[in-house]
N, CA, C and O atoms as CSV, one atom per row, in Angstrom:
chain,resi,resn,atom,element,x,y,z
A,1,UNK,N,N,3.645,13.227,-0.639
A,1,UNK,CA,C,3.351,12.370,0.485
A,1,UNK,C,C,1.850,12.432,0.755
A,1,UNK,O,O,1.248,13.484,0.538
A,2,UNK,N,N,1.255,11.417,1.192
A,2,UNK,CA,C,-0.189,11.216,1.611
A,2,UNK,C,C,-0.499,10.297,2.864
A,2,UNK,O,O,-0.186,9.112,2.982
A,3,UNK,N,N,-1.266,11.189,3.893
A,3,UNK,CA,C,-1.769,10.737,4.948
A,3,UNK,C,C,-2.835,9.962,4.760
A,3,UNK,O,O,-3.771,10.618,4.301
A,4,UNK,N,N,-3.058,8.940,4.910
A,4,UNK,CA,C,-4.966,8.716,5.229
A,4,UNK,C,C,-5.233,7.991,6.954
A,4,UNK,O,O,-4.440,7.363,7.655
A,5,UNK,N,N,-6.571,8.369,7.199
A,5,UNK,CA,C,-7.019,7.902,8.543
A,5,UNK,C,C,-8.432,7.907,9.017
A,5,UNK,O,O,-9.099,8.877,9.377
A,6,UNK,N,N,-8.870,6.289,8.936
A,6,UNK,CA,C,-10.238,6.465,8.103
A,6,UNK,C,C,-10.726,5.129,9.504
A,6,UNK,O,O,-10.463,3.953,9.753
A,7,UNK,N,N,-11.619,6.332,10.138
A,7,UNK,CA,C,-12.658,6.068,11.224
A,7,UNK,C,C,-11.417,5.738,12.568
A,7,UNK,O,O,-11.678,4.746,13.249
A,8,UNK,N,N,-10.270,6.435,12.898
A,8,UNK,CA,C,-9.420,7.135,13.943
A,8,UNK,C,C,-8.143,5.682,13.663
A,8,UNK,O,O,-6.919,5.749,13.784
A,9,UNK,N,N,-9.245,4.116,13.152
A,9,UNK,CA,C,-8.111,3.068,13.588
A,9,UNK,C,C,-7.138,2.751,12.533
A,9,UNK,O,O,-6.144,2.051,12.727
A,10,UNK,N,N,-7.588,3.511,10.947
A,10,UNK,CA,C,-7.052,2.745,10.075
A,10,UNK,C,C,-5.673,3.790,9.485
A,10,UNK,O,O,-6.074,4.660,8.712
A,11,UNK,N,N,-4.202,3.810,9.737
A,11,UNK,CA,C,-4.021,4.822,9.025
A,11,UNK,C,C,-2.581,4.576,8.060
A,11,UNK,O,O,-1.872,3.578,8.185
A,12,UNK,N,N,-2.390,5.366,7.370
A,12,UNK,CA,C,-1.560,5.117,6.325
A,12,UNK,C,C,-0.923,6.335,5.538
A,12,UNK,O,O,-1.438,7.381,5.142
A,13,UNK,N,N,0.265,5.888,5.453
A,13,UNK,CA,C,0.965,7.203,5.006
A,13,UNK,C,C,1.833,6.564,3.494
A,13,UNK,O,O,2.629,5.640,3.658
A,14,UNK,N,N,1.723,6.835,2.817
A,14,UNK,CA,C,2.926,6.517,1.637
A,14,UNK,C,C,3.318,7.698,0.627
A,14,UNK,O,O,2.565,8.670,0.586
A,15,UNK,N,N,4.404,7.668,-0.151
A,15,UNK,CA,C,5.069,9.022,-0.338
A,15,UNK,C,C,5.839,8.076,-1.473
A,15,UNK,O,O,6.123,6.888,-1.327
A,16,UNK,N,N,6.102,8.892,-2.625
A,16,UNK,CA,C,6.809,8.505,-3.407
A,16,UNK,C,C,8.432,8.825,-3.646
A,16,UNK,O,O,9.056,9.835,-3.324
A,17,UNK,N,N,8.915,7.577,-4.345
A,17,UNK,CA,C,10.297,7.669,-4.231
A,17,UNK,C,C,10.810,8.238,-5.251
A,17,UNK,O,O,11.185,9.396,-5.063
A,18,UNK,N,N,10.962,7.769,-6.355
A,18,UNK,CA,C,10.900,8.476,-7.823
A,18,UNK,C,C,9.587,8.483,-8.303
A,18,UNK,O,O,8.498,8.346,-7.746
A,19,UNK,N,N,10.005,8.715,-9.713
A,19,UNK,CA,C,8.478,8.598,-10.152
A,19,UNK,C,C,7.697,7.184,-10.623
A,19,UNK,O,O,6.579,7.208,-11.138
A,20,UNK,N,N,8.235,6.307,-10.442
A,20,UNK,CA,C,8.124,5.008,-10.557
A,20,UNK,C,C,7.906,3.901,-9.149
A,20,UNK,O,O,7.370,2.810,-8.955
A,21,UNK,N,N,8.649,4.888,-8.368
A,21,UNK,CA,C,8.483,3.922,-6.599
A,21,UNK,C,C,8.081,4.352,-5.591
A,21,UNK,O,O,8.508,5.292,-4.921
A,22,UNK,N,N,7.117,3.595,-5.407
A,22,UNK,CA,C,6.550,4.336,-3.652
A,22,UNK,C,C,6.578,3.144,-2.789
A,22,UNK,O,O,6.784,1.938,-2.929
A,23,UNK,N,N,6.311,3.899,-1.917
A,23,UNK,CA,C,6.490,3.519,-0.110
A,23,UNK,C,C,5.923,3.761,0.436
A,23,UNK,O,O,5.561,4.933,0.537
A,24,UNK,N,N,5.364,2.555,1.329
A,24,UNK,CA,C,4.180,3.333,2.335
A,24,UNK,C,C,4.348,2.445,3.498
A,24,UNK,O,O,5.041,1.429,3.561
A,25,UNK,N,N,3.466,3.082,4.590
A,25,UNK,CA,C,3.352,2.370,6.048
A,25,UNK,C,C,1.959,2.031,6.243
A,25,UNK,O,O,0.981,2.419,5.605
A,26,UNK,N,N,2.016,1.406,7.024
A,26,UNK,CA,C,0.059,1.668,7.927
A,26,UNK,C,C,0.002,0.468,8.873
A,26,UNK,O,O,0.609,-0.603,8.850
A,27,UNK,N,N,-0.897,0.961,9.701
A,27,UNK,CA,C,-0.836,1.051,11.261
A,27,UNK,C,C,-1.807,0.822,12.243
A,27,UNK,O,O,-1.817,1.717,13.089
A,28,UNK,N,N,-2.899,-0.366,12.483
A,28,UNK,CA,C,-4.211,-0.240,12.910
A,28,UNK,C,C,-3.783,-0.287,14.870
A,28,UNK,O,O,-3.484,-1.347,15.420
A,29,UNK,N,N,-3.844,0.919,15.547
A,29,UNK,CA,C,-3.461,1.045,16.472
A,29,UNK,C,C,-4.494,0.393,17.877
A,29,UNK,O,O,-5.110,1.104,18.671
A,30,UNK,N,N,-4.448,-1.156,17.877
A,30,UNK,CA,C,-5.440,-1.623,18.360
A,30,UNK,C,C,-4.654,-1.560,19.888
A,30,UNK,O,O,-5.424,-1.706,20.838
A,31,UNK,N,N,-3.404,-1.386,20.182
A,31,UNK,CA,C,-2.981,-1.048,21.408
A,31,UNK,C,C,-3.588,-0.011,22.146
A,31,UNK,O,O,-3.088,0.263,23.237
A,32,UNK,N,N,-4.611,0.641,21.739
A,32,UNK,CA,C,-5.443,1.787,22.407
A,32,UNK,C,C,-6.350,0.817,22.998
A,32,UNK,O,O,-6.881,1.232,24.028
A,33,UNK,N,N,-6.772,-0.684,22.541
A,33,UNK,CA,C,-7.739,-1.309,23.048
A,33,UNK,C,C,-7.267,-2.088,24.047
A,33,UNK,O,O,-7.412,-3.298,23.869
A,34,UNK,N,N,-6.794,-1.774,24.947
A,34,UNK,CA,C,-6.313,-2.766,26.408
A,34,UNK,C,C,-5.260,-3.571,26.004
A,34,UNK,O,O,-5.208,-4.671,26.555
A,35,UNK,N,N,-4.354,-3.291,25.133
A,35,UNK,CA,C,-3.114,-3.884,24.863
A,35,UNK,C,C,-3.225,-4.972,24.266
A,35,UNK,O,O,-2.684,-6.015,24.631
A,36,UNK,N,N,-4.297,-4.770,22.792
A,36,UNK,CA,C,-4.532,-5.672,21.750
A,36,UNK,C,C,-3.478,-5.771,20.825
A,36,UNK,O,O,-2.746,-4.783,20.887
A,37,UNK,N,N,-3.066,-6.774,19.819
A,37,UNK,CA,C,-1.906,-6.610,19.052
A,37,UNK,C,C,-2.249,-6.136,17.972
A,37,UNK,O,O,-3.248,-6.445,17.322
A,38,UNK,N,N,-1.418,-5.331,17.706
A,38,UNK,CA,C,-1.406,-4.048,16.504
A,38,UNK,C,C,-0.733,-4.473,15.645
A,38,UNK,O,O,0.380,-4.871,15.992
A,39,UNK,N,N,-1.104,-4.572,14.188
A,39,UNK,CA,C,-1.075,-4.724,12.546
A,39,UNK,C,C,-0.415,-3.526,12.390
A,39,UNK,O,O,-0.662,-2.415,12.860
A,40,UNK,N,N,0.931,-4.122,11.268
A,40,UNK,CA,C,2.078,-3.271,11.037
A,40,UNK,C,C,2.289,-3.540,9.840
A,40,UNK,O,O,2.288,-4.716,9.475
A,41,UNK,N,N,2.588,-2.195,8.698
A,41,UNK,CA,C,2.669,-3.357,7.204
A,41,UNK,C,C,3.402,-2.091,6.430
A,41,UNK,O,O,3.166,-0.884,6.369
A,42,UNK,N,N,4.249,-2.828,5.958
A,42,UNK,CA,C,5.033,-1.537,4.637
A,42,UNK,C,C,4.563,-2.137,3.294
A,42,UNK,O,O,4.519,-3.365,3.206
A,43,UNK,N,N,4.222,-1.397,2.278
A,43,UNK,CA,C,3.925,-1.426,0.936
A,43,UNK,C,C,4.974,-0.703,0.007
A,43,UNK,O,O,5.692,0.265,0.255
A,44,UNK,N,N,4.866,-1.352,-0.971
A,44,UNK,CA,C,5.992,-1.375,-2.016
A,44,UNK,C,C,5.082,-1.229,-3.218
A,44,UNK,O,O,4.088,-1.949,-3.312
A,45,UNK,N,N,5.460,-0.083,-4.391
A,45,UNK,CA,C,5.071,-0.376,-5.424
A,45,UNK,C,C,5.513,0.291,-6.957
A,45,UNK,O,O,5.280,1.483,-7.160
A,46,UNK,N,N,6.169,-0.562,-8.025
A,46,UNK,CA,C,7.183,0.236,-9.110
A,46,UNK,C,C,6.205,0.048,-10.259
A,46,UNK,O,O,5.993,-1.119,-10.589
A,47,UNK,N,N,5.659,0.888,-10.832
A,47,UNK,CA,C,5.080,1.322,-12.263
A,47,UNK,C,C,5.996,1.471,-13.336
A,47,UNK,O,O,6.958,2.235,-13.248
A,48,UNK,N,N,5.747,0.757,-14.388
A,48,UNK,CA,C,6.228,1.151,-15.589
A,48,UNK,C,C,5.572,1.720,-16.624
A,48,UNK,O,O,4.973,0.729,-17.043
A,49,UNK,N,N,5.249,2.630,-17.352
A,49,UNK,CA,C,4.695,2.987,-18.630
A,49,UNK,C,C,4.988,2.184,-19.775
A,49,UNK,O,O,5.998,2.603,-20.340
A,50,UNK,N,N,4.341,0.915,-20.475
A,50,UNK,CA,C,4.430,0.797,-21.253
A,50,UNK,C,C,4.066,1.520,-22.800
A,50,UNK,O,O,4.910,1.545,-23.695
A,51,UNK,N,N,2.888,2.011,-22.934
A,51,UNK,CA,C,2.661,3.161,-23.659
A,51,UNK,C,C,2.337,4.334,-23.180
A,51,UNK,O,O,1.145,4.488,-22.912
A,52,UNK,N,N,3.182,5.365,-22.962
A,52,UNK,CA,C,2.788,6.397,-22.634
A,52,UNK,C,C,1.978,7.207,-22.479
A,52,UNK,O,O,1.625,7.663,-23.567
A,53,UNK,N,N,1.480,7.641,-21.659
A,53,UNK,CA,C,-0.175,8.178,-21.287
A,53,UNK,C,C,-1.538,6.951,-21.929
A,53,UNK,O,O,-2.737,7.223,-21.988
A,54,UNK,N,N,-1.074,6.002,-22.222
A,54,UNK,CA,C,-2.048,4.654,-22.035
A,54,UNK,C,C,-1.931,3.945,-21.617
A,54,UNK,O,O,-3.042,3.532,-21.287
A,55,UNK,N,N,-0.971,3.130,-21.199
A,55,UNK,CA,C,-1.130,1.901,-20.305
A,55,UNK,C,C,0.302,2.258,-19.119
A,55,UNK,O,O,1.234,3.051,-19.252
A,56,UNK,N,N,-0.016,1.336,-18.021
A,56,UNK,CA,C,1.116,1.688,-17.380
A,56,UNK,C,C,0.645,0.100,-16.310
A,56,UNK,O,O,-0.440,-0.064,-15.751
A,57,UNK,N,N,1.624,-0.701,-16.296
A,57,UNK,CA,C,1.880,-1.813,-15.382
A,57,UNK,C,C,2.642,-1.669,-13.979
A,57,UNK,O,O,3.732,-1.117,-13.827
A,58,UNK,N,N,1.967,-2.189,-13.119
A,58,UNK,CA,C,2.506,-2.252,-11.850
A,58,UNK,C,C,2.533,-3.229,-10.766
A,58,UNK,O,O,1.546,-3.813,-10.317
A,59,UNK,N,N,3.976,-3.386,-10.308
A,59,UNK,CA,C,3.960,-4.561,-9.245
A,59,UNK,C,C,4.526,-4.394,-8.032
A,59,UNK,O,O,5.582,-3.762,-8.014
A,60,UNK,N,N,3.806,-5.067,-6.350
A,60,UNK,CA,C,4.263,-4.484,-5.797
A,60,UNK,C,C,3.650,-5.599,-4.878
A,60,UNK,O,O,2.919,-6.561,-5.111
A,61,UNK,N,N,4.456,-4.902,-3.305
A,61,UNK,CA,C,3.882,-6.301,-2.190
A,61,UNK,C,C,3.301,-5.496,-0.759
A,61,UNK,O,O,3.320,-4.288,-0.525
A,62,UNK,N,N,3.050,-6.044,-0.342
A,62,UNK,CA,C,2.460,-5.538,1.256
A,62,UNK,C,C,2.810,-6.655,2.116
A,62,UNK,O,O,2.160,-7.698,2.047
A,63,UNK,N,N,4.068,-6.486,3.157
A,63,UNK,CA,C,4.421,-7.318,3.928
A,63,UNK,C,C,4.352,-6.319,5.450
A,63,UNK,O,O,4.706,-5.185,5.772
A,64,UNK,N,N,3.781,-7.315,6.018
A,64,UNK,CA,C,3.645,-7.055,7.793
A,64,UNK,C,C,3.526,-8.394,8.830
A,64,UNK,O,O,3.690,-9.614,8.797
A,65,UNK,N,N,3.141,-7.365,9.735
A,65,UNK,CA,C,3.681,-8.252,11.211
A,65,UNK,C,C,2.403,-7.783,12.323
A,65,UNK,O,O,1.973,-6.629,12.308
A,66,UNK,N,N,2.031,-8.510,12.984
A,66,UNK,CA,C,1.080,-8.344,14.023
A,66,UNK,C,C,2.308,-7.815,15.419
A,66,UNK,O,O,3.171,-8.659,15.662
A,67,UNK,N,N,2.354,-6.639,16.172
A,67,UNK,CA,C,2.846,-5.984,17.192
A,67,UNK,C,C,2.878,-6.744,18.236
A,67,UNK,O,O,1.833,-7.017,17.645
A,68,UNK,N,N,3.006,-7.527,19.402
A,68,UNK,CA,C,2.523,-8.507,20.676
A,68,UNK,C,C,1.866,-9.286,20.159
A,68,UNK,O,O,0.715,-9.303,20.596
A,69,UNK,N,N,2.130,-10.145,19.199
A,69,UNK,CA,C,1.833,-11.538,19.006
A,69,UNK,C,C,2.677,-11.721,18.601
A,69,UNK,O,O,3.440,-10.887,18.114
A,70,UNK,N,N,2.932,-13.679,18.712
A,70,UNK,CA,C,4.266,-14.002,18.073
A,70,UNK,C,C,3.598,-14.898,17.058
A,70,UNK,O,O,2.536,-15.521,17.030
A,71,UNK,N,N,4.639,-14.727,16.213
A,71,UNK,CA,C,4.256,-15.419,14.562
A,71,UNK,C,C,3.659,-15.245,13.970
A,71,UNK,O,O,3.787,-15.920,12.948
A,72,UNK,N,N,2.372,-14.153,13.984
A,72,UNK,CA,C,1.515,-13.298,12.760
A,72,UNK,C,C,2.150,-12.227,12.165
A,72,UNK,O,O,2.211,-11.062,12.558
A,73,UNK,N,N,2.765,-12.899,10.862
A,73,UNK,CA,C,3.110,-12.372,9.758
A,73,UNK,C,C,1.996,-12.224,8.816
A,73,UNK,O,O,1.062,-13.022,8.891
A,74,UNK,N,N,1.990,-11.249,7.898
A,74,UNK,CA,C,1.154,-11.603,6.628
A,74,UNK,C,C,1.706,-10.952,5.595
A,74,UNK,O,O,2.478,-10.019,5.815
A,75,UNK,N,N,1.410,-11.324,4.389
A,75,UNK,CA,C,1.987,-10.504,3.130
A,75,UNK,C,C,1.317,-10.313,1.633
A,75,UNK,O,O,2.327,-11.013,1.697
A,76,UNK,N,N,0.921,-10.184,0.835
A,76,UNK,CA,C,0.284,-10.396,-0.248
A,76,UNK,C,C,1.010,-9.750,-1.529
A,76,UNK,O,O,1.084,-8.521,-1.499
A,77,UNK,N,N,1.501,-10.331,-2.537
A,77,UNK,CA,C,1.981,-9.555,-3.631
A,77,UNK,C,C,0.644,-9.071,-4.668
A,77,UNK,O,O,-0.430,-9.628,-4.442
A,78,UNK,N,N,0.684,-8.368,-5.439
A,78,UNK,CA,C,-0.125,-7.363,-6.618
A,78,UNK,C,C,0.339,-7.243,-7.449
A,78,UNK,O,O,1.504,-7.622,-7.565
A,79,UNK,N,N,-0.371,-6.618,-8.517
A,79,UNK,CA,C,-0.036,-6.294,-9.827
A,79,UNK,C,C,-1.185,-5.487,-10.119
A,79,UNK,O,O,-2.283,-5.627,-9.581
A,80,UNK,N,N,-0.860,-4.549,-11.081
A,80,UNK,CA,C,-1.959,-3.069,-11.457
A,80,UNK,C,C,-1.900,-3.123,-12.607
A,80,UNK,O,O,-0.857,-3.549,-13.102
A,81,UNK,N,N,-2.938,-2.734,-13.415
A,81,UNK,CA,C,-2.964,-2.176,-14.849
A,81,UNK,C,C,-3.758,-0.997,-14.652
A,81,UNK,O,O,-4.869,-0.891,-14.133
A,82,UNK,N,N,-2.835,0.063,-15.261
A,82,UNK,CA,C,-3.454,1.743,-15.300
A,82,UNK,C,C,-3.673,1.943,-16.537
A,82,UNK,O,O,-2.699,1.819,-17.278
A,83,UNK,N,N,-5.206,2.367,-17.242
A,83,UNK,CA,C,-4.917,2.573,-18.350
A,83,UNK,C,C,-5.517,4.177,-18.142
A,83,UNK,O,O,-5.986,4.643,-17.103
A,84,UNK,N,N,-5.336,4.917,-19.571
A,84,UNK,CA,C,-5.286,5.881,-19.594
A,84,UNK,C,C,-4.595,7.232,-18.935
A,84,UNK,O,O,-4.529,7.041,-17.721
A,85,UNK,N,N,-4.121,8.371,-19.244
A,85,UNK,CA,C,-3.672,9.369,-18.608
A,85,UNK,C,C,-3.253,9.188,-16.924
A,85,UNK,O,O,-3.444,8.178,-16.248
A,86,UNK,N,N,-2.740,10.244,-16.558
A,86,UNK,CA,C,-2.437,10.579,-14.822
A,86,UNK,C,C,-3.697,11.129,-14.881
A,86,UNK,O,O,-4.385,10.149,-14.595
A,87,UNK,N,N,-4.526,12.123,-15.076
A,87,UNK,CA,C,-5.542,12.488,-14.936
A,87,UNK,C,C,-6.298,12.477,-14.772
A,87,UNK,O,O,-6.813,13.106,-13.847
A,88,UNK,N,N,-6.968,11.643,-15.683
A,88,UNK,CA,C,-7.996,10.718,-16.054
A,88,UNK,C,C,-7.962,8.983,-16.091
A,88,UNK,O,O,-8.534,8.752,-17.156
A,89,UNK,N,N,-7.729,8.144,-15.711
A,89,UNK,CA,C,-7.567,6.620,-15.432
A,89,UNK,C,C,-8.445,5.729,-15.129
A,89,UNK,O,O,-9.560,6.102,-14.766
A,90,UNK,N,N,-8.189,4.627,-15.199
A,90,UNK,CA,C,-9.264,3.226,-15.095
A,90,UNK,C,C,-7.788,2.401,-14.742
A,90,UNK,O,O,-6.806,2.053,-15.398
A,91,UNK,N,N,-8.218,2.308,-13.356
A,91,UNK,CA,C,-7.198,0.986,-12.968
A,91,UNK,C,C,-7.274,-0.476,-12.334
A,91,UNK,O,O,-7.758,-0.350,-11.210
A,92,UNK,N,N,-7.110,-1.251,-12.492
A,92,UNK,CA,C,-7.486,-3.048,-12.259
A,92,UNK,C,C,-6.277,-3.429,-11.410
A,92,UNK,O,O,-5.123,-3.408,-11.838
A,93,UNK,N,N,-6.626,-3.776,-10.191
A,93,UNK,CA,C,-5.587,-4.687,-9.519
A,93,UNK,C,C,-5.700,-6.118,-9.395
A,93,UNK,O,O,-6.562,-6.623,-10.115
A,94,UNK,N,N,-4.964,-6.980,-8.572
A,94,UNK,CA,C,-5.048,-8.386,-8.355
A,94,UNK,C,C,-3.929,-8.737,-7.437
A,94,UNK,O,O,-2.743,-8.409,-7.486
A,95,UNK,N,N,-4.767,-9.697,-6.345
A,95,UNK,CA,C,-3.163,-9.662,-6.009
A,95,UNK,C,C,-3.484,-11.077,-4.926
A,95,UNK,O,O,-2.562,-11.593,-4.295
């Protein structure tokens, strides 16, 4: 599992499911600002190894919701290319 929380507003937690699926949250808590609407978003994301310890493909989405507003949704799908090792890597997204 991994926390991040970067300059008090931005934060995010995701944790893996197997070794192929993770899950995550995050949370920009603008309700500290006089009851601004707060950005809510779960992330999704399944890796496959196509060659083992060289390439590895990945696809995944980020869907959320604005907190006290009505009808701000947002979402964006991705895709990853990992090449090389867990260790050592070079990875390219798009999304």
């Amino acid at each position: 599992m991994q926390y991040q929380n970067i300059w008090i507003f931005l934060n995010l937690v995701n944790a893996g499911i197997t070794d192929r699926f993770t899950m995550g949250v995050g949370l920009i808590p603008l309700f500290l600002l006089e009851g601004a609407p707060t950005p809510f978003w779960i992330s999704t994301k399944y890796a496959v190894p196509v060659v083992e310890n060289r390439l590895i493909l990945g696809v995944g989405a980020l869907i959320g919701t604005t907190v006290g507003a009505t009808g701000e949704h947002f979402g964006i799908a991705h895709g990853t290319t990992t090449f090389a090792s867990r260790n050592a890597n070079f990875s390219v997204g798009s999304g």
